[in-house]
Backbone as numpy.savetxt, mean C-alpha at the origin, in Angstrom:
# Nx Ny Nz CAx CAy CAz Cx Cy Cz
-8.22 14.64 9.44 -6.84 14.34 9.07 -5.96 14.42 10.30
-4.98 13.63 10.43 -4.07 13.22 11.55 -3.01 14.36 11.23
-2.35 14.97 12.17 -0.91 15.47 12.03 -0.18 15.24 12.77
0.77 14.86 12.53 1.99 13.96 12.77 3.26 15.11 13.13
4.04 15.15 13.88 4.57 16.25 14.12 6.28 15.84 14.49
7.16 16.27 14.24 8.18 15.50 14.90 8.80 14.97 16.26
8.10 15.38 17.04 7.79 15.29 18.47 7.08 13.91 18.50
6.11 14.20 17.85 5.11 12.60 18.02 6.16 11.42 17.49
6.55 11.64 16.25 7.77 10.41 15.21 8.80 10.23 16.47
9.32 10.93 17.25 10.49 11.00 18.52 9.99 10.17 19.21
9.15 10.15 19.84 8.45 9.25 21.01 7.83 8.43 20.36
7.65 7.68 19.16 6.59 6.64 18.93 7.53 5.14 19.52
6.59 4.41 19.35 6.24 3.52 20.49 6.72 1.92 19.68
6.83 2.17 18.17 7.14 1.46 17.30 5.69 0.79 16.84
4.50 0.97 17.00 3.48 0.11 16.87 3.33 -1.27 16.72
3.87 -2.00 18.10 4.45 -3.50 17.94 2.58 -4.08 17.75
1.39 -3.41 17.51 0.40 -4.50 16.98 0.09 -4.21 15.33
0.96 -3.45 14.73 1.09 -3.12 13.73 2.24 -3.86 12.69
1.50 -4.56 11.79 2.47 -5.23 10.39 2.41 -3.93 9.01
3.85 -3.69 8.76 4.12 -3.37 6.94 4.27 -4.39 6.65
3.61 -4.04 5.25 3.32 -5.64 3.97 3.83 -4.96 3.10
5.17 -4.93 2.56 5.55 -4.87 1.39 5.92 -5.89 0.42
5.09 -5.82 -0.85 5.05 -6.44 -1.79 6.91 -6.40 -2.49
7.56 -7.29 -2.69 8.91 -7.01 -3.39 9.24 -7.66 -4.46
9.50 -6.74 -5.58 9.89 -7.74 -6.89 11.00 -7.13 -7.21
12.53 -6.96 -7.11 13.53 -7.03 -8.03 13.78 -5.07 -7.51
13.80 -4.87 -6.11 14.06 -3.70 -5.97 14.98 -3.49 -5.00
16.26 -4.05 -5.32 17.61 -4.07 -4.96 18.13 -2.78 -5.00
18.16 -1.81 -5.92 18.57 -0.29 -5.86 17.85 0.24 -4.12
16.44 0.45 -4.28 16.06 1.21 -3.21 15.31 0.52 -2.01
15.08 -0.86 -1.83 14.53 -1.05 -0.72 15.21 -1.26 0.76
16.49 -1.25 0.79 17.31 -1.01 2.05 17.12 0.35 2.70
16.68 1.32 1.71 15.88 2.38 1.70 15.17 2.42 2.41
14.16 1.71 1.96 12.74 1.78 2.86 12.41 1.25 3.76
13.13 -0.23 3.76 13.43 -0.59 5.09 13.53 0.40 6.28
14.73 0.84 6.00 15.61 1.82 7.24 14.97 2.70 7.35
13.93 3.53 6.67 12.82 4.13 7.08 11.80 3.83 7.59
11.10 2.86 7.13 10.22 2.05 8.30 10.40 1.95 9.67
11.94 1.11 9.98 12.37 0.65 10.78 12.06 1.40 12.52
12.32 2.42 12.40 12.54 3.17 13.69 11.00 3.36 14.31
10.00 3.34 13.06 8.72 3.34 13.96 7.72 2.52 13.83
7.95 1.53 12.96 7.44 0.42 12.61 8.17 -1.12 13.41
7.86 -1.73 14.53 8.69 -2.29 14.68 8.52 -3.93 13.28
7.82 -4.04 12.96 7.37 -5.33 12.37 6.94 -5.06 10.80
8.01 -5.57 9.80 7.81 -5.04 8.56 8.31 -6.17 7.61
7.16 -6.97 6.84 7.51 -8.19 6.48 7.64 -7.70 4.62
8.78 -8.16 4.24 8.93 -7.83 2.20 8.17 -9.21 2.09
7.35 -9.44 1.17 6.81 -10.60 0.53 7.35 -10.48 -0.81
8.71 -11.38 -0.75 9.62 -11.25 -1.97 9.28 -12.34 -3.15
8.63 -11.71 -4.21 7.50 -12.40 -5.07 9.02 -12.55 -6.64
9.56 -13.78 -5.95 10.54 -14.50 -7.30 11.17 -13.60 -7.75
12.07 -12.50 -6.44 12.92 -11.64 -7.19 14.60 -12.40 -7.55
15.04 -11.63 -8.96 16.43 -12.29 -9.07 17.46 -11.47 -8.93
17.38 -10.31 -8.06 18.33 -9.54 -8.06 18.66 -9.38 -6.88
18.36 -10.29 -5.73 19.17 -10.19 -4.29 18.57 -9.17 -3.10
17.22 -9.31 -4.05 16.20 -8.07 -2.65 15.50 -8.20 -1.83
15.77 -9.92 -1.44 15.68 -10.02 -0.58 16.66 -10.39 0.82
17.77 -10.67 0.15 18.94 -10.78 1.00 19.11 -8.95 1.67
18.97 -8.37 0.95 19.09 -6.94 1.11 18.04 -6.12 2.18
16.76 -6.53 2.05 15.61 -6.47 2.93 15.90 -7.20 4.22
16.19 -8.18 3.91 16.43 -8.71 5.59 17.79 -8.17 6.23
18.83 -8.09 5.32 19.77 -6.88 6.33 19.26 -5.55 6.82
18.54 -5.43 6.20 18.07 -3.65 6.69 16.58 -3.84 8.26
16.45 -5.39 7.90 15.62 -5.72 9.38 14.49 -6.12 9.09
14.02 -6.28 7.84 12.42 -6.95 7.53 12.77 -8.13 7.75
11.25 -8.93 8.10 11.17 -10.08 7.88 10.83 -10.79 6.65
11.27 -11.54 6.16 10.61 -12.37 4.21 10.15 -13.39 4.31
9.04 -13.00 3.43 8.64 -14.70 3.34 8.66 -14.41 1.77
9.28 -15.38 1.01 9.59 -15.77 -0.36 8.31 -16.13 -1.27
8.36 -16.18 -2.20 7.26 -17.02 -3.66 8.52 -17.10 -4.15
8.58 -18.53 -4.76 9.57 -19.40 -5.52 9.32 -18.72 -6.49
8.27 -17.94 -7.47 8.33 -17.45 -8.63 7.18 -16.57 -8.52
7.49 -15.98 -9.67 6.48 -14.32 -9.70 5.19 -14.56 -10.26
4.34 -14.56 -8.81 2.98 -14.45 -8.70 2.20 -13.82 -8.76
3.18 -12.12 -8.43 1.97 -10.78 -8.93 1.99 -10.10 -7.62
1.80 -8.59 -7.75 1.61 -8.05 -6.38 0.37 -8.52 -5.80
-0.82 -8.75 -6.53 -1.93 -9.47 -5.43 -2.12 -10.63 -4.39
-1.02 -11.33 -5.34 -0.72 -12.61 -4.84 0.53 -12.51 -3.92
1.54 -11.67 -3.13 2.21 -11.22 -2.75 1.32 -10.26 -1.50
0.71 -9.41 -1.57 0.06 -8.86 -1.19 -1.52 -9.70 0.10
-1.81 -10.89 -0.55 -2.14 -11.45 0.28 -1.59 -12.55 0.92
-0.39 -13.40 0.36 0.51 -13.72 1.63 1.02 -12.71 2.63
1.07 -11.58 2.33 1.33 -10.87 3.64 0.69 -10.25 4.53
-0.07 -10.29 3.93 -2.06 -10.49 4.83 -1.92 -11.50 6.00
-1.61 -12.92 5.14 -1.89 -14.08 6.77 -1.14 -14.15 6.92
0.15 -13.83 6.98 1.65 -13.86 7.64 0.95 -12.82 8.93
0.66 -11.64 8.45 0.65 -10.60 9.74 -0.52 -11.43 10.44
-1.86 -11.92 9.84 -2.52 -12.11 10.70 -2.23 -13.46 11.75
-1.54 -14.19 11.27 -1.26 -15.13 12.24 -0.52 -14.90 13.18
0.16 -13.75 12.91 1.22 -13.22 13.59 0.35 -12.01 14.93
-0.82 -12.10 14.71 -1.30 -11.35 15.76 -1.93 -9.78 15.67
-1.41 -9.52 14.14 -1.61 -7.81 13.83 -3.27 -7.54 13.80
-2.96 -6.31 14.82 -4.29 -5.39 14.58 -4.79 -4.78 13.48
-3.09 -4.12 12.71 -3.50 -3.43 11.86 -2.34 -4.16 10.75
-2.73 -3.80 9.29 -1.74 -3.60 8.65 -1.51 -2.44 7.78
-0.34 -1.90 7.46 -0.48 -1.08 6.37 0.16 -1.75 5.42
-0.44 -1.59 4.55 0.34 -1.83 2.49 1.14 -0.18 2.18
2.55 -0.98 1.54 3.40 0.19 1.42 4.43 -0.73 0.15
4.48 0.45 -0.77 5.04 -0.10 -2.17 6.83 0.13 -1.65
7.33 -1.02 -2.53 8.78 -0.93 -2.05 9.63 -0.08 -2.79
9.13 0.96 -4.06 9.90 1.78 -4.90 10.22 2.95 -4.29
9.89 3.22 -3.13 10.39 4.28 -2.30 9.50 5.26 -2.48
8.12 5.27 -3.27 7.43 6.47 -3.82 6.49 7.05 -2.57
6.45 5.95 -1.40 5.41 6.24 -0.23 6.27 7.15 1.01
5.55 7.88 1.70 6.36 8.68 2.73 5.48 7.90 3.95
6.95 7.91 5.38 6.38 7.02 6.15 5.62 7.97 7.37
5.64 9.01 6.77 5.10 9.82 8.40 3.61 10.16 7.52
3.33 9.98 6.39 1.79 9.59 5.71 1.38 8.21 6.13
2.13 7.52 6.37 1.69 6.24 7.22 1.18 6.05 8.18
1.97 6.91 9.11 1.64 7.50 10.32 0.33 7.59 10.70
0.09 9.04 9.70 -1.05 9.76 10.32 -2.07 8.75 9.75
-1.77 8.24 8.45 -2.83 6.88 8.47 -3.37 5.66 9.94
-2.29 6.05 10.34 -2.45 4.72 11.52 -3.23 5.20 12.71
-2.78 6.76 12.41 -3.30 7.26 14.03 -4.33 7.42 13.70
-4.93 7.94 12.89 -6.70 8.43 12.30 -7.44 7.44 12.53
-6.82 5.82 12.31 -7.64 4.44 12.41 -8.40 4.37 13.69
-6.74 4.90 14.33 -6.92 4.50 15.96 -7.61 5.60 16.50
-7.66 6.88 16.32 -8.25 8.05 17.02 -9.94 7.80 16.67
-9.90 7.68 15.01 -11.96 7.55 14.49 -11.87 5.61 14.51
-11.81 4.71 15.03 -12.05 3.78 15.16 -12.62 3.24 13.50
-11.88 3.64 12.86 -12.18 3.38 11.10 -10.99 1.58 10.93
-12.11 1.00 10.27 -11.40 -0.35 9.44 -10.18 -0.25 8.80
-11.02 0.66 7.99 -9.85 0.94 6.64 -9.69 2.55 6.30
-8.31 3.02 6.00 -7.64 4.08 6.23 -7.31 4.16 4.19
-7.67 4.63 3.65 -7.17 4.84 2.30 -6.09 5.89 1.69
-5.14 5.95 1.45 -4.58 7.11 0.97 -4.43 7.70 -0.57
-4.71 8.88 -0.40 -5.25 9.91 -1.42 -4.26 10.72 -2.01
-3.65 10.81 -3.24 -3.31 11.66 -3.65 -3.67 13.09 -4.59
-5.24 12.83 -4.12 -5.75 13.69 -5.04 -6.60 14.92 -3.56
-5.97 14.29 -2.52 -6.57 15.36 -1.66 -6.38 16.50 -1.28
-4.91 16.55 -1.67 -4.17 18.03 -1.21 -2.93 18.31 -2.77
-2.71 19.00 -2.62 -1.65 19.44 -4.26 0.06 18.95 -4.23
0.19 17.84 -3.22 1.80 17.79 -2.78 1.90 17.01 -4.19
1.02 15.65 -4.60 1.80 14.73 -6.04 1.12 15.67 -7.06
2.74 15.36 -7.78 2.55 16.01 -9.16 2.04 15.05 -10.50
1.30 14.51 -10.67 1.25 13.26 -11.68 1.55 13.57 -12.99
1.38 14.85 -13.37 1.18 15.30 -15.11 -0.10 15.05 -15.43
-0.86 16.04 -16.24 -1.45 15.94 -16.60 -2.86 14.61 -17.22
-1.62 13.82 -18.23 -2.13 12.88 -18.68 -2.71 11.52 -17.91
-1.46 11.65 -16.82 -1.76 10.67 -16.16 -2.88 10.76 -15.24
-3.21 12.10 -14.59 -4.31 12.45 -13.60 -5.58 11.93 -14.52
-5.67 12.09 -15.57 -6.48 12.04 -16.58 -6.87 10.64 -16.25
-5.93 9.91 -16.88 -6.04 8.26 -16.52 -6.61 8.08 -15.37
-6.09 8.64 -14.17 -6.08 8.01 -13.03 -7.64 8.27 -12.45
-7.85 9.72 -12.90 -9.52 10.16 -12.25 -10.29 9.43 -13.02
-9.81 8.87 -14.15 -11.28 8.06 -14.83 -10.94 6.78 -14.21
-10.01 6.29 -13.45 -9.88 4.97 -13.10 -10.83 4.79 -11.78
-10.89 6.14 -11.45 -11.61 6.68 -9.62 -12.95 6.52 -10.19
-13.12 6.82 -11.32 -14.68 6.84 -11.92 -14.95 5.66 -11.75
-14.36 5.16 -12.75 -14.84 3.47 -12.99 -14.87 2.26 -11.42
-14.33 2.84 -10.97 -13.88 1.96 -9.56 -15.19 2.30 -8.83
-15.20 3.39 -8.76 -16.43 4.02 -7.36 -17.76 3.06 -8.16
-18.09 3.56 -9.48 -19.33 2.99 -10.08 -19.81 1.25 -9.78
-18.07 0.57 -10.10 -18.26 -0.83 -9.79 -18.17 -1.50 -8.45
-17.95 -0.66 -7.61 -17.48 -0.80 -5.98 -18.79 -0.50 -5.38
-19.35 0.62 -5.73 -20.06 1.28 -4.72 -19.26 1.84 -3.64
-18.47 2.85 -3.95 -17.81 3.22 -2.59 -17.27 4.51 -3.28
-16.80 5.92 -2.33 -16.75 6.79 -2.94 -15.58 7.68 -2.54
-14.07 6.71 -3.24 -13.10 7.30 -3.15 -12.83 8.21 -3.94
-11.24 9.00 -4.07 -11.42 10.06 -4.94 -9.59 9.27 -5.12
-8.85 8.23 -4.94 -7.73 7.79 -5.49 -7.87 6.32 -5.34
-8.36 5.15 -6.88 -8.48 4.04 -6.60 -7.77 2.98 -6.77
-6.19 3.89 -7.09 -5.39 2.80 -6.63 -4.11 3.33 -6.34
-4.00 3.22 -5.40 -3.10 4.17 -4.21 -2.54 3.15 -3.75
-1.09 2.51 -3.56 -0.61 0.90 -2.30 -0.87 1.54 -1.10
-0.77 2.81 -0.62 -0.46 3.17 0.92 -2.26 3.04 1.22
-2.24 2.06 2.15 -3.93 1.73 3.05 -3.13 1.35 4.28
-3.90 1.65 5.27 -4.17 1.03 6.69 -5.38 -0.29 6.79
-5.21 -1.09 7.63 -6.35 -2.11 7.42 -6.33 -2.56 8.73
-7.39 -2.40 8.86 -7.88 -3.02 10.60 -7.98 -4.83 10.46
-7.67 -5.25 11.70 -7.80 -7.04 11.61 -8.79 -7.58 11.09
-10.34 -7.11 11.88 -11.52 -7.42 11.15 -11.92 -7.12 9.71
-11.52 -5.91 9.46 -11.89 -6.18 7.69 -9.90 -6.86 7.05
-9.27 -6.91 7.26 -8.42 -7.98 6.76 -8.76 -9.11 6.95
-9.14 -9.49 8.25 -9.75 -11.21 7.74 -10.92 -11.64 7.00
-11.34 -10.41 6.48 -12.05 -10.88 5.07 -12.25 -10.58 4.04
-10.58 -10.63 3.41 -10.38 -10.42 2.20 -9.59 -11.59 2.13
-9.69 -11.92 0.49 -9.07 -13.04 0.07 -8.68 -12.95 -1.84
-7.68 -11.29 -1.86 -7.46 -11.81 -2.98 -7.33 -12.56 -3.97
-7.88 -12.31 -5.54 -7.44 -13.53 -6.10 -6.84 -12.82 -7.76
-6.98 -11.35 -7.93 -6.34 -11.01 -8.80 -4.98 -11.02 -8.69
-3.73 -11.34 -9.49 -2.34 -10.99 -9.58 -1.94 -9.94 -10.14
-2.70 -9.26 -11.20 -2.16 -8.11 -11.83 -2.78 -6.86 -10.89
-2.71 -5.68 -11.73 -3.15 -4.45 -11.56 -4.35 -4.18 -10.65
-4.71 -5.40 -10.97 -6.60 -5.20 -11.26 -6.96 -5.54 -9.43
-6.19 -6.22 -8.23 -6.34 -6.24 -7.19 -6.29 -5.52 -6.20
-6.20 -4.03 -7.23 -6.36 -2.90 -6.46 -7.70 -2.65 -6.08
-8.36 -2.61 -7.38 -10.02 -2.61 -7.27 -10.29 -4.14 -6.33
-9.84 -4.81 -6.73 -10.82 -6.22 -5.51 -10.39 -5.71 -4.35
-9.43 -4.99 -3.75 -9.52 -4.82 -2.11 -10.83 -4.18 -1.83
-10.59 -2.57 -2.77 -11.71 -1.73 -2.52 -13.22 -2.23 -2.62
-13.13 -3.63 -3.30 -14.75 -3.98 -3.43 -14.95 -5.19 -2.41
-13.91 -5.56 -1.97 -13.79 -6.86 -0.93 -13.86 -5.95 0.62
-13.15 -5.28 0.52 -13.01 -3.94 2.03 -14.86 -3.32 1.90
-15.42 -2.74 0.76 -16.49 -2.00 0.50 -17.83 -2.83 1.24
-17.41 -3.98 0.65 -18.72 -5.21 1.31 -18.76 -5.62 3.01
-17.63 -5.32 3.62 -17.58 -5.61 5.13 -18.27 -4.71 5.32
-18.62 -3.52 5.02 -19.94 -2.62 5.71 -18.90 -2.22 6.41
-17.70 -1.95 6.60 -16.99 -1.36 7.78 -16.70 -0.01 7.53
-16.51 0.67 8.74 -16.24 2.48 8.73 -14.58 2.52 7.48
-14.76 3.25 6.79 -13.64 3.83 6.44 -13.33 5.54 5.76
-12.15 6.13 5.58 -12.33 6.89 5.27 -10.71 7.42 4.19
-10.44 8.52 3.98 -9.36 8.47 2.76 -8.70 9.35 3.68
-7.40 9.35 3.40 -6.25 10.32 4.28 -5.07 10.92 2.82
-5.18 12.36 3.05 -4.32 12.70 1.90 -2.80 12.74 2.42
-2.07 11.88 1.18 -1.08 11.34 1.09 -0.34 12.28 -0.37
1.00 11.96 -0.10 2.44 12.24 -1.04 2.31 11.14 -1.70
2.32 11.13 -3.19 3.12 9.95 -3.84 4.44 10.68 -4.42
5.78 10.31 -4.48 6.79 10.76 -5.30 7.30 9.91 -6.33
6.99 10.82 -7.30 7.12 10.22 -8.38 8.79 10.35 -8.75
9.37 9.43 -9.35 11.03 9.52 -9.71 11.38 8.76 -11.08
12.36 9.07 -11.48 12.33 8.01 -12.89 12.58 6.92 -12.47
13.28 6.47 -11.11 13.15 5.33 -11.12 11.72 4.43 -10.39
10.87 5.08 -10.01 9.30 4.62 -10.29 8.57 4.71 -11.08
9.15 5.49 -11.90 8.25 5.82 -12.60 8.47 4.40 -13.71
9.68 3.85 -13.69 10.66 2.54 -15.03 9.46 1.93 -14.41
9.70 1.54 -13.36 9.04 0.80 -12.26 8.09 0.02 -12.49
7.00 0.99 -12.53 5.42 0.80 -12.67 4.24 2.25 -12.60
5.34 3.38 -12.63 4.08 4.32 -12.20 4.28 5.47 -13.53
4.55 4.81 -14.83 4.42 5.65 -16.03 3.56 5.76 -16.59
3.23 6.37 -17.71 1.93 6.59 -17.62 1.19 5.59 -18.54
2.40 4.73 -19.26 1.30 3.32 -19.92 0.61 2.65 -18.91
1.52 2.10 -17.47 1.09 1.79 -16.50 -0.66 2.05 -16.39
-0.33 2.97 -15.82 -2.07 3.73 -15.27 -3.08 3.53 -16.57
-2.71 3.52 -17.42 -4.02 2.92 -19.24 -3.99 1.23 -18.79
-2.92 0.70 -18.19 -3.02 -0.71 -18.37 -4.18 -0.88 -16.92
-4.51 -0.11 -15.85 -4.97 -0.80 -14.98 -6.47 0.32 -15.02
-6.05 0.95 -16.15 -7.37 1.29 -16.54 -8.04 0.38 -17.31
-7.42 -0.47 -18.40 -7.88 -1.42 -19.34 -8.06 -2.68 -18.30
-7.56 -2.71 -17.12 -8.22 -4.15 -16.62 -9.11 -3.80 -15.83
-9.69 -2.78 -15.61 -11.05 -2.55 -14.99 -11.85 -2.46 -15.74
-11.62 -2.25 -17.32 -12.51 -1.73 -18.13 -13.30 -3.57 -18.23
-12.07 -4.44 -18.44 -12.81 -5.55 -18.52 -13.00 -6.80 -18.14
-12.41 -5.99 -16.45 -13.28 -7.14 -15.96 -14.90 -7.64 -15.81
């Protein structure tokens, strides 16, 4: 595990071979937010604004991201891999995936990025089940560890959080993925599309914060049954 210290966040360097891919649908309250947190050590942070109607992306690009638009709502997968070949054409080594509800912390990003770069790992996963900082409730952990079940069994791969947005992704295993789920369910195709490159990876424990307004969002606890029910059948 990486530690990140405030000394290190002072002097960073902005990681100009480094792209954020944030997925954006209709999160006008808090993503000027996250922007302006990104910003200072991230120099390159693209919203893939997937047919929002509430002005979030006019709002994202004041705070300094770059956008690239979907005329209409295609899904975070489909969002998620336009901002895949945006960064890669654009030259990125790495990317990280980072949800725009404000629930991700950016100095867990961090130490995601540096761990890549220190153990020469593909892919960087983040974990909320590694250390006791997220609080999920009960029910939902419930959901969520049987979702880790079902994922590892159909993946072959042996995470312990299987659907987490905060990942690091090295160039070589990003250029060979090619989402094609839109819903929930393209959480599991990274992990089984990333699993098949045979490439080094490993899990980094991460904060999720949970809030009511993520939680409206997408991170309640019908949520987590629904992307349990689309693994169940795919």
């Amino acid at each position: 595990m990486t530690t990140v210290t405030p000394a290190s966040l002072a002097t960073g360097s902005g990681n100009p071979d480094t792209w954020v891919v944030i997925p954006l649908y209709n999160e006008a309250t808090v993503i000027s937010d996250v922007v302006c947190e990104l910003a200072p050590l991230f120099d390159n942070v693209v919203c893939i604004d997937d047919g929002s109607r509430d002005g979030s992306a006019m709002i994202a690009r004041t705070a300094g991201a770059h956008i690239v638009s979907h005329p209409i709502n295609l899904g975070q997968g489909a969002a998620l891999q336009t901002g895949f070949e945006y960064a890669l054409e654009r030259g990125a080594e790495y990317v990280v995936t980072f949800d725009a509800d404000g629930q991700h912390r950016v100095i867990d990003a961090l130490a995601m990025l540096g761990r890549a770069r220190e153990e020469d790992l593909a892919i960087v996963f983040g974990s909320r089940f590694l250390d006791d900082r997220t609080k999920p409730g009960i029910l939902k952990k419930i959901v969520l560890k049987t979702a880790v079940w079902v994922t590892n069994i159909t993946t072959h791969t042996k995470l312990t959080d299987a659907h987490n947005g905060l990942r690091v992704i090295r160039r070589d295993a990003l250029s060979r993925i090619k989402l094609k789920q839109d819903r929930m369910a393209h959480g599991t195709e990274i992990v089984v599309r990333l699993g098949r490159t045979g490439l080094p990876y490993a899990e980094e424990p991460v904060e999720v914060i949970y809030t009511d307004y993520s939680k409206a969002k997408g991170q309640s606890l019908l949520n987590s049954v629904n992307i349990l029910i689309d693994l169940l059948i795919r």
